[in-house]
TORKOL-4160 file (C-alpha; in steps of 0.2 Angstrom, whole numbers, padded with zeros to 4 digits, m for minus):
91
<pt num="1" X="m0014" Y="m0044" Z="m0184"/>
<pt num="2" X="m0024" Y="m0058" Z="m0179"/>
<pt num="3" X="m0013" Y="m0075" Z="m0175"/>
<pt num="4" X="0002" Y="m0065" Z="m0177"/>
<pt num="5" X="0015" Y="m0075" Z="m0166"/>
<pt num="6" X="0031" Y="m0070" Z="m0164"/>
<pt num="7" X="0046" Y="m0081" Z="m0159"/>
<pt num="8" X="0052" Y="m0082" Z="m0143"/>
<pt num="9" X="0069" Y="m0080" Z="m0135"/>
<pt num="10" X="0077" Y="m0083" Z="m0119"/>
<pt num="11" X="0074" Y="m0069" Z="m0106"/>
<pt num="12" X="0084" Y="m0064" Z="m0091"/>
<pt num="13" X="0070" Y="m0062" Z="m0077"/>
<pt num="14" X="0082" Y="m0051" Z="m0067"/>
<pt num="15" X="0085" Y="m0039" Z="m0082"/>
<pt num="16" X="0067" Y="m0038" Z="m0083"/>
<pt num="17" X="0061" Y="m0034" Z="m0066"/>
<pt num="18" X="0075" Y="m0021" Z="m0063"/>
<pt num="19" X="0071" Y="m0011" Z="m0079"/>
<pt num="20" X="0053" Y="m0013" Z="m0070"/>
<pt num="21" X="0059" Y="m0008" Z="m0053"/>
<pt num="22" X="0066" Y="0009" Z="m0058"/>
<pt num="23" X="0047" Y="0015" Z="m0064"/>
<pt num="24" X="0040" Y="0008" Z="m0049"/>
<pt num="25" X="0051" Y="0018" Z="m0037"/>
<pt num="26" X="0043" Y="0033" Z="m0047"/>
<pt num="27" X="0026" Y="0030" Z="m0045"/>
<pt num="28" X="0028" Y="0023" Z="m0028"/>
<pt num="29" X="0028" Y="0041" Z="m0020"/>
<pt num="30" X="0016" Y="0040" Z="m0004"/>
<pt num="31" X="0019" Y="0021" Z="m0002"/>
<pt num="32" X="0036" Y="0012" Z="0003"/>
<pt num="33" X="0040" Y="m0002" Z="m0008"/>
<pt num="34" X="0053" Y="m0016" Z="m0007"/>
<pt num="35" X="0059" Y="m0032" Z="m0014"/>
<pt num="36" X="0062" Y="m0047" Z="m0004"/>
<pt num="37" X="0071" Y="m0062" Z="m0015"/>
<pt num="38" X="0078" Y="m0051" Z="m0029"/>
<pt num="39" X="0095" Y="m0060" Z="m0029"/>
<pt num="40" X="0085" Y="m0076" Z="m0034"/>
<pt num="41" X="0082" Y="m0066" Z="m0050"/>
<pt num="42" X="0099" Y="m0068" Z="m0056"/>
<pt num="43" X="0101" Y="m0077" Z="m0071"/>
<pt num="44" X="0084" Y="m0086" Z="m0070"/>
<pt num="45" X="0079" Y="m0085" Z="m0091"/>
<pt num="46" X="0063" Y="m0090" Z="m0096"/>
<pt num="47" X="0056" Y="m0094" Z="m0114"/>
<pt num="48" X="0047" Y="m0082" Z="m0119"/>
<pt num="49" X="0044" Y="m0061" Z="m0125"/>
<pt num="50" X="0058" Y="m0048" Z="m0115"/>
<pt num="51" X="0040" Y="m0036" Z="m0118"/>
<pt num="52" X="0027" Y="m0045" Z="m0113"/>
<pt num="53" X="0033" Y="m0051" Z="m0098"/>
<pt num="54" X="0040" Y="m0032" Z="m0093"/>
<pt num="55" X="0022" Y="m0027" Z="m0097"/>
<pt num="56" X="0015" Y="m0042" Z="m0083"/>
<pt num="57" X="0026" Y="m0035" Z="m0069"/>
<pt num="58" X="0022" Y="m0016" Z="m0072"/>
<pt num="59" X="0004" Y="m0021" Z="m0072"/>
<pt num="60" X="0003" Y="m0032" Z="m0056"/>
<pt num="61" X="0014" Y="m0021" Z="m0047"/>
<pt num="62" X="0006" Y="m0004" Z="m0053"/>
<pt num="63" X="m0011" Y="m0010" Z="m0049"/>
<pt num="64" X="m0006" Y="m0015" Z="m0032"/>
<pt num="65" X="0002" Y="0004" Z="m0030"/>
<pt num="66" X="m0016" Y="0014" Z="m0038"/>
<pt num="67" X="m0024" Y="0001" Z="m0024"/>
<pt num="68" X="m0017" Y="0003" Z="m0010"/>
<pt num="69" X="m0018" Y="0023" Z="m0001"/>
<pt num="70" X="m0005" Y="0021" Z="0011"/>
<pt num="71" X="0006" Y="0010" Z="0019"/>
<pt num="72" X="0021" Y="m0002" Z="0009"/>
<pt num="73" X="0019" Y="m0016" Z="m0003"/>
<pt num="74" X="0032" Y="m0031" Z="m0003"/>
<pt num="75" X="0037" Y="m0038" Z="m0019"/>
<pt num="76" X="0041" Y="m0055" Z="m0014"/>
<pt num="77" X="0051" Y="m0068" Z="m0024"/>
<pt num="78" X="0052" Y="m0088" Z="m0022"/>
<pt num="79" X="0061" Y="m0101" Z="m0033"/>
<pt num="80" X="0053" Y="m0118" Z="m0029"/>
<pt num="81" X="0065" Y="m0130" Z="m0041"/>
<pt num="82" X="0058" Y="m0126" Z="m0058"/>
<pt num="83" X="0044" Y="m0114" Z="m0054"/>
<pt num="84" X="0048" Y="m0095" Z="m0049"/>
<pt num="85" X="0034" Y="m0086" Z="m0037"/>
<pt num="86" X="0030" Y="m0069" Z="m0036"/>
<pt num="87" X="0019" Y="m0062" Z="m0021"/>
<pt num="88" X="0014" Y="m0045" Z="m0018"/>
<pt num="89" X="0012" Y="m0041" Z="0001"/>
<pt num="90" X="0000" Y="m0026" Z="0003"/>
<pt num="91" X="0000" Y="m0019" Z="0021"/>
């Protein structure tokens, strides 16, 4: 439905990338993946939707694992006061 908005809650960003990680390890078959800065994860909430947000780091991540042939991508994590960075490292 057009300009449907649904309300928001808090979300646990670490809850979120985990449930993420466990289909990644999956479809990561030919390539090693990892995760560097995961702890920072821990009780960071956001404003905003648990799906969405599950939906944004399946699709970066999944797009850099049908991209890449071979080698390992590095999920990388930075928490810079109130801003939280996410960098995928192909190499």
């Amino acid at each position: 439905m057009v300009g449907l908005v649904s309300k928001k809650n808090w979300v646990d960003i670490g809850d979120i990338y985990e449930e993420c990680e466990k289909k990644i390890d999956i479809l990561s078959q030919n390539l090693t993946f990892q995760t560097i800065g995961k702890s920072i994860l821990k009780e960071v909430y956001v404003e905003g939707h648990a799906d969405y947000l599950r939906r944004l780091f399946f699709i970066l991540i999944d797009n850099a694992i049908n991209y890449t042939s071979e080698g390992s991508i590095t999920c990388i994590f930075i928490r810079e006061e109130h801003f939280l960075v996410m960098m995928l490292n192909i190499s």
